[in-house]
N, C-alpha and C positions, 0 to 999 in steps of 0.2 A: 536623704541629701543633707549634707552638714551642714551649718550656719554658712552664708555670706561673708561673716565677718574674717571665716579660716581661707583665706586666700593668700596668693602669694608674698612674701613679703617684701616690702617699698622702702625697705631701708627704712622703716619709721616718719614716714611724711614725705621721702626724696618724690621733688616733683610736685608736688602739691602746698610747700609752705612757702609765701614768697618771700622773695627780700626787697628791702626796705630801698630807694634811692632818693638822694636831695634831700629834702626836707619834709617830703610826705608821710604821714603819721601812719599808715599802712601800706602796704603795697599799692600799685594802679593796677587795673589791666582793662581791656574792652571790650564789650559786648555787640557785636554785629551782628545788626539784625536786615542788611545790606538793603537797605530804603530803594525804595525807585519816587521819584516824584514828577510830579507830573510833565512834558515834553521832554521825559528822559526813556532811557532805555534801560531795559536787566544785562545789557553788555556794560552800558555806564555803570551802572550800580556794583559790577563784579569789577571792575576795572578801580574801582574808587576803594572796594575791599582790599585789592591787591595794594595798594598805594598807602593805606592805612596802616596795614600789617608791617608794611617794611619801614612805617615814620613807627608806631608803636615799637618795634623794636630795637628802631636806632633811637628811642625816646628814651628807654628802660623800662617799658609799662613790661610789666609780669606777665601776661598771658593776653590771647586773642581767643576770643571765643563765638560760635555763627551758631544762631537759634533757627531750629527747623519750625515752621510755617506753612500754612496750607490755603491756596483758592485766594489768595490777597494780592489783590496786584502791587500793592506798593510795597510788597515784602520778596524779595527773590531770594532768598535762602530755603528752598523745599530740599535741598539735598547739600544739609551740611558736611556729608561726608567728602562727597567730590569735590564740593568747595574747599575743603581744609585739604586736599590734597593738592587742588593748584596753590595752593596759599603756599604748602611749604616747598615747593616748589621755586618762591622766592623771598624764602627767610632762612633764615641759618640757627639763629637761637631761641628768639622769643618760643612759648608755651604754645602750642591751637590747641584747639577742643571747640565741643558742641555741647553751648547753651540753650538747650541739651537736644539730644535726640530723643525721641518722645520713645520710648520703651512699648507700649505696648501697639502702636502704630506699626513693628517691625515683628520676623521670627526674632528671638536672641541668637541665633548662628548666622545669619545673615549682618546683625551687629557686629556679633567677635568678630567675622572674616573680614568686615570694612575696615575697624579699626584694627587689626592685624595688620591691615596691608598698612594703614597709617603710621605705625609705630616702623613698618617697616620703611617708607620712603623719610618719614623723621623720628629716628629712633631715640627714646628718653624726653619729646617735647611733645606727647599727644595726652589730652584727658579726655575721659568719657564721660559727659555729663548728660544724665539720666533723667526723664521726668515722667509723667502719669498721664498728664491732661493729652487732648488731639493734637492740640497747635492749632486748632481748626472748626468748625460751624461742625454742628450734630451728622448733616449730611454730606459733608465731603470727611468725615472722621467713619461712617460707614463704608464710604467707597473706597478709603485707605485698607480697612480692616477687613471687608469684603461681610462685612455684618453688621446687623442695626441691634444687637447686643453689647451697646458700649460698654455700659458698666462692667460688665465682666471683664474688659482689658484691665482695668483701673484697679477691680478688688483683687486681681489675680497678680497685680505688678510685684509683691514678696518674691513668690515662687516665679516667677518672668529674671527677675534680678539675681537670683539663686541657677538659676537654666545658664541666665548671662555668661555667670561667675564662672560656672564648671567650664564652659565653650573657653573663657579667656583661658584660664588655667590648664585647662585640658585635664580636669581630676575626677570626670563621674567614676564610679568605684565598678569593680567588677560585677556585674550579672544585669547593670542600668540597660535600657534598650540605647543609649546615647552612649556607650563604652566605647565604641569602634570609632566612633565618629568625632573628627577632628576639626576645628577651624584652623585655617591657612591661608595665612602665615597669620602659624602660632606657635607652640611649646614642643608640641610631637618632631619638631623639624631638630629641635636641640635630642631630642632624644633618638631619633633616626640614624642608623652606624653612617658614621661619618659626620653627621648633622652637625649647624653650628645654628646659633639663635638667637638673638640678643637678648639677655638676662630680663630687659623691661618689658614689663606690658601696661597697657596706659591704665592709669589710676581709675578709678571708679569715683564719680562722685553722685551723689542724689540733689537734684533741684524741687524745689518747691515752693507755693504761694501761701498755706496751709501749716496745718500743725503736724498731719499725715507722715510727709517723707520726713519733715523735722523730725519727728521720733524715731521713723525707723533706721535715717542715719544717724543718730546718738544711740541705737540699740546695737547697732555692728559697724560702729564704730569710724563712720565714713566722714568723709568731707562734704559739710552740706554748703549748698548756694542757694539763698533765701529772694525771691522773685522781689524786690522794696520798690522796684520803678513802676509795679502796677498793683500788687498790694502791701502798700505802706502802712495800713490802719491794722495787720497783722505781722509786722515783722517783730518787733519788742516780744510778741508771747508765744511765736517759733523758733526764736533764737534761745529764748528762755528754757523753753520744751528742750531743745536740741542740748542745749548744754547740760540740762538736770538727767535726760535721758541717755549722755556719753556713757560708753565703756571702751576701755580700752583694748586695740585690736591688732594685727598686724602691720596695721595701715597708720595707726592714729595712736598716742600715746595721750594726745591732750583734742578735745573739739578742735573744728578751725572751720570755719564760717565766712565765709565769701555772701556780701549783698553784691543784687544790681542797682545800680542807681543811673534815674537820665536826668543827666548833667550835657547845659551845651554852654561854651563859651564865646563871647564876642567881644570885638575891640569897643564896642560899645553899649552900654546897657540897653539901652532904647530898642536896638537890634534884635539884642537877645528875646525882648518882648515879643515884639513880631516873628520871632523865630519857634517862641515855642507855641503860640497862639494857633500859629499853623498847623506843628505838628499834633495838638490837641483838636485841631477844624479834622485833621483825618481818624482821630480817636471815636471825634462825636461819630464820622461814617462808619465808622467799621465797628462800634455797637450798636449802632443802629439799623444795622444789616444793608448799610452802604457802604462796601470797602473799595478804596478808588487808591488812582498816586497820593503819594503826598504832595499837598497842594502847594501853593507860593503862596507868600508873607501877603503880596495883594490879592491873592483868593480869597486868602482870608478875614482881611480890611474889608470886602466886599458884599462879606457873606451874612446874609442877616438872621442872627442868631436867634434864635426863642428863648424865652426864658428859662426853660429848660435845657436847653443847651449852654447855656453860659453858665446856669448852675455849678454843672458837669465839668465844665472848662475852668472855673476858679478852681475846683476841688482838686481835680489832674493837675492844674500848673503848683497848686501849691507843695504836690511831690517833686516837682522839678526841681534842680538846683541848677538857677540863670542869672546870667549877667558877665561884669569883665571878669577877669580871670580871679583876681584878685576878693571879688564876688562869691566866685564860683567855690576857690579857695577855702574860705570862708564856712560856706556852707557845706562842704564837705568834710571839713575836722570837726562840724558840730556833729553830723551825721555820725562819723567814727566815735567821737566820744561818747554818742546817746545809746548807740547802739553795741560797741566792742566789739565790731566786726573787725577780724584779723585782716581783711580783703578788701577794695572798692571795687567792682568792675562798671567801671562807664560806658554807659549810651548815649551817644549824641543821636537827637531824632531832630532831622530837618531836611528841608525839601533837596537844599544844594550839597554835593557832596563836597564840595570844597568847606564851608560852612561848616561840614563835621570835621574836615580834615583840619580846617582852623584852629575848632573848640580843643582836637587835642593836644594841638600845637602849643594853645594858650596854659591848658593847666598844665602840661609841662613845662613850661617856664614858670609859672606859677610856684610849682616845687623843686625849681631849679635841677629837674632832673635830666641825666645826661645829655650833652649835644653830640652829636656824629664826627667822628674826629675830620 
């Protein structure tokens, strides 16, 4: 099997490099990780994603992005694929993808065929973003996989992402046991008498928290997106790795590196406090092996912490970037300057979904980036 890296070519980054609006020092774009909080519903929570998508794109944010999740009640994206197909369903331009679909949770033909069909209901606006870990506890990451041999998904993700590649491409070489076999809608339809196909197929990118996928996309040459909203205290020496380990590929002439960052804005600082206090009161659960909704601002006024959990809670908010926009602002160009990340993609994590629809209403005015004619 060839390198990853000899896949089709993307015009050199088409798709994957964003452009700039307003006054923003990199791209925006947003990471939905579609919240349910608590007396809400996963109808709400989808309803709030669709409302997002269509203010993100009448905003100018670069891309929308839904991370798959498993067994969380206060997360309802477990099938970002379906999700990003209602989505573009009522977008027209903005970027979707999956931050990311966990690769080895899935076969990889099961993948190319999803996002086949993706690239087919929005052709030239889908990315595939790829990652290692379950999304998920030890025991519902077995009953995805149908095996208590996790590791072996993890070490085998090279050759999983090389399987991906051929399924997109449609190129295993003659005598493979996978030669005949096609995903569809994919490349065999442009090659079928008569067949027509659209030239794209969605870009591949590798996610990661670690140094791992950092190298292996700087080894073939991909777009990486570096997890910063949950491990901060490694992103400076994955981004490092990622850049000293570039080569250049069909896909990529130079790195280009996309952080996550949670960021929530409010008309008011005070707010914001209570806003992320919260979304840290559901952190402490769901490391603690209580994963519930996300609570409200007075759940969490209410909740009497240990010392050990407020620990935990300085440490998480201090990744956060909160407060007014202007705030948030702020702390977002230090972010970009510390880091050279070509990309921001924003999380707002709070209980109301209006609350997130605020925060990104706010740092879009913040960077005076476009209003909806």
């Amino acid at each position: 099997m060839t390198p990853v890296a000899e896949q089709a070519d993307h015009s050199d980054g088409e798709g994957i490099r964003g452009e700039r609006h307003g006054t923003a020092p990199t791209p925006l774009s947003v990471l939905d990780l579609v919240t349910v909080g608590s007396g809400r519903t996963a109808t709400d929570a989808l309803r709030t994603s669709v409302t997002l998508a269509k203010l993100a794109e009448s905003r100018g944010y670069h891309r929308h992005w839904v991370a798959e999740h498993h067994s969380m009640p206060g997360v309802a994206s477990s099938s970002p694929a379906v999700i990003l197909a209602h989505l573009a369903a009522h977008t027209t331009r903005i970027r979707l993808g999956s931050g990311g679909v966990m690769l080895p949770n899935h076969a990889p033909l099961v993948i190319a065929e999803q996002f086949g069909t993706l690239e087919a209901l929005a052709p030239g606006r889908v990315d595939l973003g790829l990652g290692r870990a379950p999304g998920t506890d030890g025991a519902t990451a077995a009953a995805l996989r149908r095996t208590d041999r996790l590791n072996e998904g993890a070490d085998d993700f090279p050759q999983q992402l090389a399987e991906l590649t051929r399924f997109l491409d449609d190129d295993f070489p003659d005598g493979h046991p996978y030669a005949r076999i096609h995903a569809v809608p994919g490349p065999v339809q442009a090659t079928s008498p008569g067949g027509v196909q659209s030239p794209h197929r969605p870009p591949v990118w590798l996610l990661g928290s670690s140094g791992f996928s950092a190298r292996l996309a700087g080894t073939l040459g991909l777009p990486f997106a570096f997890a910063h909203h949950f491990s901060a205290q490694n992103t400076l020496p994955a981004l490092d790795l990622y850049r000293e380990s570039f080569r250049p590929s069909a896909v990529l002439d130079a790195p280009y590196a996309l952080i996550g960052v949670s960021a929530l804005a409010t008309d008011d600082e005070n707010e914001a406090r209570r806003q992320v206090m919260a979304a840290a009161l559901n952190m402490v659960r769901l490391r603690t092996g209580r994963p519930g909704l996300v609570p409200t601002p007075e759940e969490a006024e209410a909740h009497p912490f240990t010392e050990m959990e407020r620990d935990f809670v300085t440490s998480w908010n201090a990744n956060v970037v909160h407060g007014t926009a202007d705030q948030v602002r702020t702390g977002l160009d230090d972010l970009a300057k510390r880091t050279g990340a070509d990309e921001l993609m924003l999380t707002a994590n709070a209980h109301s979904g209006d609350v997130r629809l605020r925060s990104y209403e706010l740092v879009a005015d913040a960077y005076d980036l476009p209003r909806p004619a």
